[in-house]
N, C-alpha and C positions, 0 to 999 in steps of 0.2 A: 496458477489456478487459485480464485479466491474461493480457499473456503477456513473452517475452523480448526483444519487436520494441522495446516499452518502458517507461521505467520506472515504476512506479507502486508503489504502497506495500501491502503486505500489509492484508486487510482483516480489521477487527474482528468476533472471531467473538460476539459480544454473548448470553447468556446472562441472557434474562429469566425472571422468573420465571413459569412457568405456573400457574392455578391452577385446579382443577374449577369454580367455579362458576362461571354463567352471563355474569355481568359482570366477567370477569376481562381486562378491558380495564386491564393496572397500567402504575405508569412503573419506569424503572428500568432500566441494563442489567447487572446482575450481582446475583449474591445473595450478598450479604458485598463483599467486594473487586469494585470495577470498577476491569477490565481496558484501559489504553491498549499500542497493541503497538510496538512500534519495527520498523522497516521493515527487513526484510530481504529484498526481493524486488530483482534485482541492476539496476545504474543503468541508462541508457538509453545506448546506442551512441552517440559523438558524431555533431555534423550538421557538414558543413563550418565551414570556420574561422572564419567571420565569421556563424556564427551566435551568437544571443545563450543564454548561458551558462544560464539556466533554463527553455532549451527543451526541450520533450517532444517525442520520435521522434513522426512521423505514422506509422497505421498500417500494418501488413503488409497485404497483398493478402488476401481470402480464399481458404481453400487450402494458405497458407504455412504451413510448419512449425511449430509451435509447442513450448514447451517447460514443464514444471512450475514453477509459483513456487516459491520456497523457502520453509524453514516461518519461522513466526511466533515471535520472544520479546518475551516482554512485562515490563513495567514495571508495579507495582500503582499508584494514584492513592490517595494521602492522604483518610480523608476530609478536611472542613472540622476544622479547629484554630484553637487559637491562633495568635496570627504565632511564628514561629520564633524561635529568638535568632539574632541576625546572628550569622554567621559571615565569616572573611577571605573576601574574594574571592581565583579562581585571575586568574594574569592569562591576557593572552588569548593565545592560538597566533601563533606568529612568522609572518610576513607571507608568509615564503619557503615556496612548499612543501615546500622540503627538511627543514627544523627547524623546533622548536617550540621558544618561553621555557621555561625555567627555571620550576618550579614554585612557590610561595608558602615561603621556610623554606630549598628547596633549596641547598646550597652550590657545585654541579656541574649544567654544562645538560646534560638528559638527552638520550640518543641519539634521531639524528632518525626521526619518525615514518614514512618511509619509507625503508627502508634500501638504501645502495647494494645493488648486488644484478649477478653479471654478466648477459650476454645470455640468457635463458632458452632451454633446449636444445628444441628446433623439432619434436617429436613432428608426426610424415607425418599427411596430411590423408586421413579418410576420402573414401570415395565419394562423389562426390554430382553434382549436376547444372550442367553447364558450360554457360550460355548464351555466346553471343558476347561476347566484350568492346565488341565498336564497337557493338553495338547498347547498351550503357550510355551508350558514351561520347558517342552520336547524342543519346539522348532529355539524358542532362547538360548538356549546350551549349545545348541548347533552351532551357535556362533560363536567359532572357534575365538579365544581373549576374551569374552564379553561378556560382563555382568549382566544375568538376566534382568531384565528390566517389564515386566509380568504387564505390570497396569498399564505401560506406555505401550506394549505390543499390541492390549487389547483396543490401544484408543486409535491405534494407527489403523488397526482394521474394523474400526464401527463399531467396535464392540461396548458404550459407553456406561454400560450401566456393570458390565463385567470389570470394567478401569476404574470406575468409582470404588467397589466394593474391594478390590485390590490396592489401591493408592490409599483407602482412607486411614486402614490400621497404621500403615508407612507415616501417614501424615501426623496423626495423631501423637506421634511417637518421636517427635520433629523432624522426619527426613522433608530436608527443601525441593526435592523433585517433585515427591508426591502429595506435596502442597500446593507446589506452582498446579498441577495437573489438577486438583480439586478446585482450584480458584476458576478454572477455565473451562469445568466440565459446569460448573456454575453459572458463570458469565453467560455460556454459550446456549444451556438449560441443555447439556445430551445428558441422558439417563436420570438429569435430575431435573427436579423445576426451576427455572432460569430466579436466581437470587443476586442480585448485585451486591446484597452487604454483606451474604458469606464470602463471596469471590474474593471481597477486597480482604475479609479479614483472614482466608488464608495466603491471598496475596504476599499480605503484611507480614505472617509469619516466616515466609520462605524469605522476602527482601528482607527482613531483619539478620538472616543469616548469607546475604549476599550474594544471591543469586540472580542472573542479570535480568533474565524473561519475566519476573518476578518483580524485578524494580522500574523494570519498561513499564508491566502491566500496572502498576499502582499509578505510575506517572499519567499515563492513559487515564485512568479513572477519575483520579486528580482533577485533570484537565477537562473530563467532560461532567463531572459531579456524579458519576456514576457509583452507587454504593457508599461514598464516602461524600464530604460536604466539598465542592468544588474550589480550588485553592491552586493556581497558576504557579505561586514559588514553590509550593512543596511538587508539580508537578516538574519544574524545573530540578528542583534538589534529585528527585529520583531520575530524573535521565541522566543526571550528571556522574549520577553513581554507578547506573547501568552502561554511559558511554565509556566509563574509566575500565570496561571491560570489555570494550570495543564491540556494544552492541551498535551493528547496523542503523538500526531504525531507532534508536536513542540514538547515538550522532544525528542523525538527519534532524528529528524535533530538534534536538537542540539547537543546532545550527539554526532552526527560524525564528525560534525563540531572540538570539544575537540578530536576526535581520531584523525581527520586529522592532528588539529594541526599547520593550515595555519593562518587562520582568527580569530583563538581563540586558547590558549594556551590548548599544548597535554598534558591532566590530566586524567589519566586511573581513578583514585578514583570517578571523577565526569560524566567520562563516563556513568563509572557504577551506579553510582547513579541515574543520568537521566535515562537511560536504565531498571533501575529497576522498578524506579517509573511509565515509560512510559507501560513495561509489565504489571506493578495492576492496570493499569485502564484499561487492555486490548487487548495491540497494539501490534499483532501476531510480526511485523517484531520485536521488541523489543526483547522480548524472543527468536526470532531467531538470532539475535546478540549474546545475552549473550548466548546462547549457544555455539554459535564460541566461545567466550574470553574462556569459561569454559572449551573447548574440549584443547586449545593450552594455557592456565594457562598463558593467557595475561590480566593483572588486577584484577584475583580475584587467587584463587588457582587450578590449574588441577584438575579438578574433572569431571569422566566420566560420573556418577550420574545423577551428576546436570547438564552435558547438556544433558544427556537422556528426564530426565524429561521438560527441557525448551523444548526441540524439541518435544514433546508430546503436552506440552500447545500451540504450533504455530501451528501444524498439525489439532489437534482438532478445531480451530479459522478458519480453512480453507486455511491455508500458504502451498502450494503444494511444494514449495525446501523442506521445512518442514516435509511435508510425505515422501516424499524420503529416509532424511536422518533419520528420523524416522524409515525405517521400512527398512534400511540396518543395523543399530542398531538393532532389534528388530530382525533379521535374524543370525545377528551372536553372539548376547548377549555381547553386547559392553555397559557399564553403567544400563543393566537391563535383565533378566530372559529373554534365547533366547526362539522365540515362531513365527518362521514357519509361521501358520495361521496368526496370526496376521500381520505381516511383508505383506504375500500374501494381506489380505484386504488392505493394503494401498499403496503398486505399485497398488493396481488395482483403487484407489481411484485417485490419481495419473496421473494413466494411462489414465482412463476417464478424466481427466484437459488441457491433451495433454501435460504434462509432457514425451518427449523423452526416458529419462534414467530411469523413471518408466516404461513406455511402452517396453522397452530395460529387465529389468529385472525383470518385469512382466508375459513375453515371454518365461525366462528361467526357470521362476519356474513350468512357464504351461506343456515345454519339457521337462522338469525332473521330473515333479510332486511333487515338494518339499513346501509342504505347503498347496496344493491346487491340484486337481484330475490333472492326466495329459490329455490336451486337446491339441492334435498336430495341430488341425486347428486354434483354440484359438490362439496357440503360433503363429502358423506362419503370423497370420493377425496382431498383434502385432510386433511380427518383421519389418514384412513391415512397417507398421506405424511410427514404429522408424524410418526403414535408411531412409524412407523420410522426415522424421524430422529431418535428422544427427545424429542419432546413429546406425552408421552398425556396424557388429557384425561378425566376419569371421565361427565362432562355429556355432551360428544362420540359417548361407549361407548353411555350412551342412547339418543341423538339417533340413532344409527346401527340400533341394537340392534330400534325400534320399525320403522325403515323395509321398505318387500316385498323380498320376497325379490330380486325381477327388478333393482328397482333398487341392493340390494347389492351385486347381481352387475356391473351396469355401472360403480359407480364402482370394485368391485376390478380390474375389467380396463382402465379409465383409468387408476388409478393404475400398472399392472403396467406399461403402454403409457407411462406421463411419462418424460420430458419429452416424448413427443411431442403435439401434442393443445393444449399449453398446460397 
């Protein structure tokens, strides 16, 4: 679920190619360049202290407040080449989160990637809604070993102007949790007015003391000059410091960072390796990577298989490019046993996400009945849905064009009606 409660990674907007004719069942996710994106949707609030370091927030309540992701930048993917010429290696990000090594050449260690910075000046807390404190601090204690953790209970249930005013005394006093948490109730503007420059500078004070959601978050900022003045290697140096903790989504940036190639030497072996290790602990875009490298036998061996199955593990995590190309695989048994039905439940999985080119060839399975009963109304409200998403369909226009009038009419007032309905 995207939203602020936790973190998760911006999802790839995949850009297949449509094509008029009937079996335009293609693979592929871009036409020219495909797109991998680097995550910028912001870290996850920490969980108490003795939680483990590449935990994902459980979700908010439904109801609770939510907030918009942030937009997407992306990194293009090589195609397949030659191997590269080696180039030096950088070394790696100093241990501390205060500072980072010295770069390859450098004669002076550069300034550290989080800068001291004084107390960030405390902009008043909007309005919002005060439950009880002891009713936190009742249900916290319940949980039999577990330090209650007050402010992060209140932000898990909406409560953010109640987590503010609980995390700040924490914060102020240097505990790294309830700094990460005021960087993000910041960033995100819940219960406060959305500040970029305090986010980062309490950011800065939790990754100073090594905290990884903290040093992902900075790196993020970094990276988009958000709060801070935008600067690609100090965005590097903090992933590097947040991956040496096995954050998920720091593995993954960094890994693109090595494909890029720019700001960090292009090392397909360590792509992969990041990208590997970023998929076992989880992180759908990850496995949807290595599936690209695995379809175009860029860094590890062509094998159809093995991105079947990575784009199986991204689809099932909830990565909609992911169902897509999952279940154009699955249609025409490209790396696994073709299976129709199957294919059909995930354009429709898809299709409901507001995925275009699932709603596009969701449409076509409903008019031909291949996979799934044929439903010409079905189809033709799908249709719609697509070319006004940008995926028109000239076969589609047809397919539509021949149908009675009565049933035009229903699927344009389903479509008018979607999302409700399914």
């Amino acid at each position: 679920m995207r939203r602020a409660a936790a973190l998760c990674l911006a999802a790839v907007t995949a850009t297949l190619p449509v094509s008029a004719g009937a079996q335009a069942f293609d693979e592929g996710t871009a036409v020219g360049e495909t797109h991998i994106p680097i995550a910028t949707d912001p870290p996850a609030p920490p969980s108490a202290p003795a939680a483990p370091a590449a935990a994902v927030a459980p979700a908010a309540p439904a109801g609770a407040p939510r907030a918009e992701p942030a937009p997407v930048s992306t990194i293009p993917v090589p195609a397949p080449a030659a191997p590269a010429v080696p180039r030096e290696s950088s070394r790696s990000a100093a241990s501390s989160a205060g500072a980072a090594s010295a770069p390859p050449g450098s004669g002076t260690p550069p300034a550290p990637v989080f800068q001291p910075a004084e107390r960030p000046t405390v902009p008043p807390p909007t309005a919002g809604r005060l439950p009880d404190a002891e009713a936190f601090a009742a249900a916290a204690a319940a949980l039999a070993g577990a330090e209650p953790d007050l402010a992060f209970g209140a932000y898990q249930r909406g409560y953010y102007l109640t987590a503010f005013q609980l995390a700040l005394g924490r914060a102020q006093q240097g505990d790294p949790a309830a700094q990460t948490l005021l960087g993000l109730l910041y960033e995100q503007g819940l219960g406060v007015k959305r500040n970029n420059e305090a986010a980062a500078s309490w950011y800065a004070q939790a990754a100073r003391q090594g905290d990884p959601a903290a040093q992902l978050a900075m790196g993020l900022l970094y990276l988009d000059g958000r709060g801070v003045p935008k600067d690609r290697e100090k965005a590097a140096r903090a992933f590097e410091l947040a991956a040496k903790q096995n954050r998920p989504e720091a593995l993954y940036n960094l890994a693109l960072l090595h494909l890029e190639g720019q700001i960090r030497p292009h090392d397909m072996a360590k792509v992969v390796d990041l990208l590997t290790r970023a998929a076992d602990l989880g992180n759908a875009e990850a496995d949807y990577a290595l599936a690209q490298l695995s379809m175009n036998g860029n860094g590890v061996p062509q094998d159809q298989a093995a991105a079947t199955e990575r784009l199986a593990r991204a689809a099932k995590a909830g990565h909609v490019p992911a169902m897509v190309e999952y279940a154009i695989r699955l249609f025409n048994g490209k790396g696994t046993a073709a299976d129709p039905e199957a294919a059909a439940g995930w354009f429709r999985r898809a299709a409901r996400a507001g995925n275009p080119v699932a709603q596009n060839r969701y449409a076509r399975l409903l008019a031909a009945g291949r996979g799934v009963p044929a439903d010409p109304v079905e189809a033709a409200k799908w249709h719609m849905l697509a070319v006004r998403a940008g995926a028109p369909d000239a076969w589609l226009d047809q397919f539509v064009a021949g149908l009675p009038q009565n049933e035009r009419d229903k699927a344009n007032l389903a479509a008018e009606r979607w999302p409700a309905g399914g």
